[in-house]
C-alpha positions as a Markdown table, in Angstrom:
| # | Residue | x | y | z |
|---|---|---|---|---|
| 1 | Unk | -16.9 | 92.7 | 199.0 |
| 2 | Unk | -20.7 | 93.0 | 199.8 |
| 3 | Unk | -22.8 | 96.0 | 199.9 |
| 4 | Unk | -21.6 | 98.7 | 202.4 |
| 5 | Unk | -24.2 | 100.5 | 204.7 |
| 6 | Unk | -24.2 | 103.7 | 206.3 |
| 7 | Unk | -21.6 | 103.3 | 209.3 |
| 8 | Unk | -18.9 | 101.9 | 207.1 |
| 9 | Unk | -19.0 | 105.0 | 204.9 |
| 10 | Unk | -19.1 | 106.9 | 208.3 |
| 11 | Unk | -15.9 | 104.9 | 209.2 |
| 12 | Unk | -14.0 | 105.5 | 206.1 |
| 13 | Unk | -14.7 | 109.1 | 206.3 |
| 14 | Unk | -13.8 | 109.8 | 209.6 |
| 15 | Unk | -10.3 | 107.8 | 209.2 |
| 16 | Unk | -9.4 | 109.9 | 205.9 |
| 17 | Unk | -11.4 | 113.0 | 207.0 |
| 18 | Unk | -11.3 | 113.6 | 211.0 |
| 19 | Unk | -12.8 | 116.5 | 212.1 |
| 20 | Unk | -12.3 | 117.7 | 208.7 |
| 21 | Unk | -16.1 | 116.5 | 208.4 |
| 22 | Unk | -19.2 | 117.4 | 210.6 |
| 23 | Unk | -20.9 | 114.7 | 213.3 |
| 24 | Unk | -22.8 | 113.0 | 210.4 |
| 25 | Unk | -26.5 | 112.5 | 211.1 |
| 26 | Unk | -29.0 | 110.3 | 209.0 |
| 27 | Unk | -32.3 | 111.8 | 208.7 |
| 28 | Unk | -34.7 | 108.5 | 207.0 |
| 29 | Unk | -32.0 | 106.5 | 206.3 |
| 30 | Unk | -29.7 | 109.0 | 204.3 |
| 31 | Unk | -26.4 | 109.7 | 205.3 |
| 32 | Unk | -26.2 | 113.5 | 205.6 |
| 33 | Unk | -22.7 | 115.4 | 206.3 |
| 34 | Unk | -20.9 | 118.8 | 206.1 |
| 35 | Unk | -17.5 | 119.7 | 205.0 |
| 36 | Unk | -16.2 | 123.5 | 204.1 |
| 37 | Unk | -15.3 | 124.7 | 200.8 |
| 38 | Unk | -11.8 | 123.9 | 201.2 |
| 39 | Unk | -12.5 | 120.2 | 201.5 |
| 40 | Unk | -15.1 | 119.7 | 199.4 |
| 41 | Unk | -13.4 | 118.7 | 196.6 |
| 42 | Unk | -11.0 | 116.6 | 198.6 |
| 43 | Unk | -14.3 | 114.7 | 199.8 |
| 44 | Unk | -16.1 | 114.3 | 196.7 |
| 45 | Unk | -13.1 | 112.8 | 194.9 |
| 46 | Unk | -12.2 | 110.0 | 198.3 |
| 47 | Unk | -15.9 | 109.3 | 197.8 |
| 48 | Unk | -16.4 | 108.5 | 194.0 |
| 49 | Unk | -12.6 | 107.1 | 193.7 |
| 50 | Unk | -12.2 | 104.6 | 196.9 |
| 51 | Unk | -12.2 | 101.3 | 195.6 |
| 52 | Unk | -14.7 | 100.4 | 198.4 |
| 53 | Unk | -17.4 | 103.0 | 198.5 |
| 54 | Unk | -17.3 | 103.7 | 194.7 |
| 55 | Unk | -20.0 | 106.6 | 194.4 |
| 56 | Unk | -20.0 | 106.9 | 190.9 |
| 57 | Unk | -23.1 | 108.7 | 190.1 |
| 58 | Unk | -23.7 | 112.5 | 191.3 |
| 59 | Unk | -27.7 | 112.7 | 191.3 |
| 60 | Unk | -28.0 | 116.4 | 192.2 |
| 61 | Unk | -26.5 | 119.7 | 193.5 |
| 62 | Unk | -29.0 | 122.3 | 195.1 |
| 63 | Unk | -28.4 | 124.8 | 197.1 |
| 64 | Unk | -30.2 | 126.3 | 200.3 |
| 65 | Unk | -30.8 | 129.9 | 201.7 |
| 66 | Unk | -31.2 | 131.1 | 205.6 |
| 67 | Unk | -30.4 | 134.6 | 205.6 |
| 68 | Unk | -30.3 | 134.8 | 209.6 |
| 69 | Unk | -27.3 | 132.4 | 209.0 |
| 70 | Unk | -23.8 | 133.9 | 209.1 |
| 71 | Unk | -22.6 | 131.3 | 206.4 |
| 72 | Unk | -26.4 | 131.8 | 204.6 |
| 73 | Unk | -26.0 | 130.1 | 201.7 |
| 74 | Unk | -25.4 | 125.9 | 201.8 |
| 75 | Unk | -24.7 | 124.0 | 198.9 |
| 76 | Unk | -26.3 | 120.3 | 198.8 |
| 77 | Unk | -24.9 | 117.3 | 197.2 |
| 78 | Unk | -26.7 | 114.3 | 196.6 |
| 79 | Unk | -24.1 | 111.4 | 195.7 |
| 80 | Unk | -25.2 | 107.4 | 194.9 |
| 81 | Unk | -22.9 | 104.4 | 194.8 |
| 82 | Unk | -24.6 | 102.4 | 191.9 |
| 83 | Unk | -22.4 | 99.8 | 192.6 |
| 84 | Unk | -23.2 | 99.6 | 196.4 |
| 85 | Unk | -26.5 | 101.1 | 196.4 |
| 86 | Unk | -26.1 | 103.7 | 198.8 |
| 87 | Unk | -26.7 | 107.5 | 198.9 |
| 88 | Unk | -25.0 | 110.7 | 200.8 |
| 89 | Unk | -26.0 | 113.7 | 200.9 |
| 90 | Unk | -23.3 | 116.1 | 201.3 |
| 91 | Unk | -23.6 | 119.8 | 202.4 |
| 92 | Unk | -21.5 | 122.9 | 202.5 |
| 93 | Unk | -22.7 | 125.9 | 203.9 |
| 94 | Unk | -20.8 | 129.3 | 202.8 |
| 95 | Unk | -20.7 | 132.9 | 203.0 |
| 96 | Unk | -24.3 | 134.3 | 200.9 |
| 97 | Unk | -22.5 | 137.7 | 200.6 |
| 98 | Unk | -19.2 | 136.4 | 198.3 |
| 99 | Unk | -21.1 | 132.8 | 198.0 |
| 100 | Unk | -18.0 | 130.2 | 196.6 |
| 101 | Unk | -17.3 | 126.8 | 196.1 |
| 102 | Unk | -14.8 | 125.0 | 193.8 |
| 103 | Unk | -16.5 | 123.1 | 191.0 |
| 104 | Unk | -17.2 | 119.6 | 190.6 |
| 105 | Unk | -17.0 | 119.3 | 186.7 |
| 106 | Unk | -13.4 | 117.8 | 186.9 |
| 107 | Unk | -14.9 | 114.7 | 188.8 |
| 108 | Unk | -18.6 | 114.5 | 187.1 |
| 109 | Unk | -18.8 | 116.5 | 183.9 |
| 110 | Unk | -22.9 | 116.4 | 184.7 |
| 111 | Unk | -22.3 | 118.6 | 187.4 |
| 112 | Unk | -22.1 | 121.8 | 184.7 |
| 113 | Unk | -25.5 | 121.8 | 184.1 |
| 114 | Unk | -26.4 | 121.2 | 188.1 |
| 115 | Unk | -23.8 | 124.1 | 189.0 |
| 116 | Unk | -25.4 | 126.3 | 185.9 |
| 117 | Unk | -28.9 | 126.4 | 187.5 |
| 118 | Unk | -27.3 | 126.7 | 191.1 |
| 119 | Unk | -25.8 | 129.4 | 190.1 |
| 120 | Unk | -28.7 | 130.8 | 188.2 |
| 121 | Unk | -31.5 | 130.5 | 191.0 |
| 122 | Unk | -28.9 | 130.3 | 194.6 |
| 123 | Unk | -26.4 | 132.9 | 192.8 |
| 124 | Unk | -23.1 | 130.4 | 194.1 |
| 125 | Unk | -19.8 | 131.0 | 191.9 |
| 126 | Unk | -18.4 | 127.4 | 191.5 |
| 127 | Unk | -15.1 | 128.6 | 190.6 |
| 128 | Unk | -13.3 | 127.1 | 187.6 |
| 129 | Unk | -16.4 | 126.3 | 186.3 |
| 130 | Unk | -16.1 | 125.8 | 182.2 |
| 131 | Unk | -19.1 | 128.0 | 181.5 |
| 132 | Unk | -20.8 | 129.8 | 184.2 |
| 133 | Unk | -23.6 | 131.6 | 183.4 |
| 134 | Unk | -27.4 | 131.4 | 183.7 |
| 135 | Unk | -29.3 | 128.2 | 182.3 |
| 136 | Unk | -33.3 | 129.2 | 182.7 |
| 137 | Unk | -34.0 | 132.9 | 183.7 |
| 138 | Unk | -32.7 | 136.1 | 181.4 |
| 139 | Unk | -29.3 | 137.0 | 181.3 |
| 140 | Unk | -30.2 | 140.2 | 182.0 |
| 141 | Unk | -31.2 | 139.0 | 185.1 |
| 142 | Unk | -29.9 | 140.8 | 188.4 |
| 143 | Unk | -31.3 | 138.7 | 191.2 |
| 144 | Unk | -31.6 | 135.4 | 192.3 |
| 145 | Unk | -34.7 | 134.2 | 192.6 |
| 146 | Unk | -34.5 | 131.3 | 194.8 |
| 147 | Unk | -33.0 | 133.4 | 197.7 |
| 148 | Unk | -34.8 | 134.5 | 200.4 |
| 149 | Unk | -34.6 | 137.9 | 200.0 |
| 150 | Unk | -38.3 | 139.2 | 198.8 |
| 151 | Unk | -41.6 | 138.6 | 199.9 |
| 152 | Unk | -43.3 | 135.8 | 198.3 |
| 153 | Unk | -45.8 | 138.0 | 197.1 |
| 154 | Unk | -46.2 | 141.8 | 196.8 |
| 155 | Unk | -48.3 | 143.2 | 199.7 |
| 156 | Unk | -50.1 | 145.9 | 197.5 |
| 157 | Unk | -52.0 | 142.7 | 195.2 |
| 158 | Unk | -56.2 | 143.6 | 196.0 |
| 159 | Unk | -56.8 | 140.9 | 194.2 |
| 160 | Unk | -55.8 | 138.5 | 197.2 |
| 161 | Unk | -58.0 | 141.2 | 199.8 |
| 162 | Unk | -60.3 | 139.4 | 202.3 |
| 163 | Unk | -63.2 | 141.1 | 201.3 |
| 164 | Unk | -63.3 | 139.9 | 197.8 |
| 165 | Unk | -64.0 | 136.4 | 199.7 |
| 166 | Unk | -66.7 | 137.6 | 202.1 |
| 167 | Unk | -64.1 | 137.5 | 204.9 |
């Protein structure tokens, strides 16, 4: 078989998936999609184990914050087929009060270290993970920095004050 492209992976989806997957859009080129929690792992495993669409290689999971957003927190997946050449980007938005998500270490064991720091700055629980706890900022830590939650910078600084610029 020769390389795939973007509305075959569409196609397969939607067969296995239905409505089980959002109306997939591709913003320059890459196939983004959304799922929920309760099929993401379901997803994740069709796409790296179908002997057509073979994505092999999990390049990165992130996550995303919109507090006006009832389901606030979304959890990003960035998925290549070496063997195709293809990417997806995958995305699963859930609640940023109780924010969870199954893990993906039983299909990429690289995924620890991605769900470690995802956990670290986003504050998702990716449940049945091995070893969840923070990767870069102090254990002691009690927030999460990458939420947006806080101003980026304290209001009270006079160091950033107009006047000190002749404004």
């Amino acid at each position: 078989m020769g390389k795939i492209n973007n509305q075959q992976v569409i196609q397969s989806l939607t067969s296995k998936f239905g409505d089980r997957i959002t109306v997939p859009t591709e913003p320059f080129g890459l196939l983004t999609f959304g799922t929920s929690a309760d099929n993401i792992l379901d997803v994740l495993r069709f796409l790296k184990e179908d002997g057509e669409l073979k994505f092999n290689y999990l390049t990165d999971i992130t996550a995303i914050h919109f507090p006006e957003l009832e389901l606030s927190i979304g959890v990003i997946y960035h998925i290549h087929s070496l063997t195709n050449n293809i990417r997806v980007r995958v995305k699963v938005f859930i609640d940023g009060n109780d924010p969870r998500i199954p893990t993906a270490t039983s299909l990429w064991e690289g995924a620890n270290w991605m769900e470690r720091e995802t956990y670290d700055f986003f504050g998702v629980n990716f449940e049945g993970h091995p070893n969840l706890v923070r990767i870069l900022n102090v254990d002691e830590m009690t927030v999460f920095p990458m939420r947006r939650e806080y101003p980026l910078e304290d209001p009270n600084r006079v160091d950033k004050k107009d006047y000190f610029f002749g404004r």
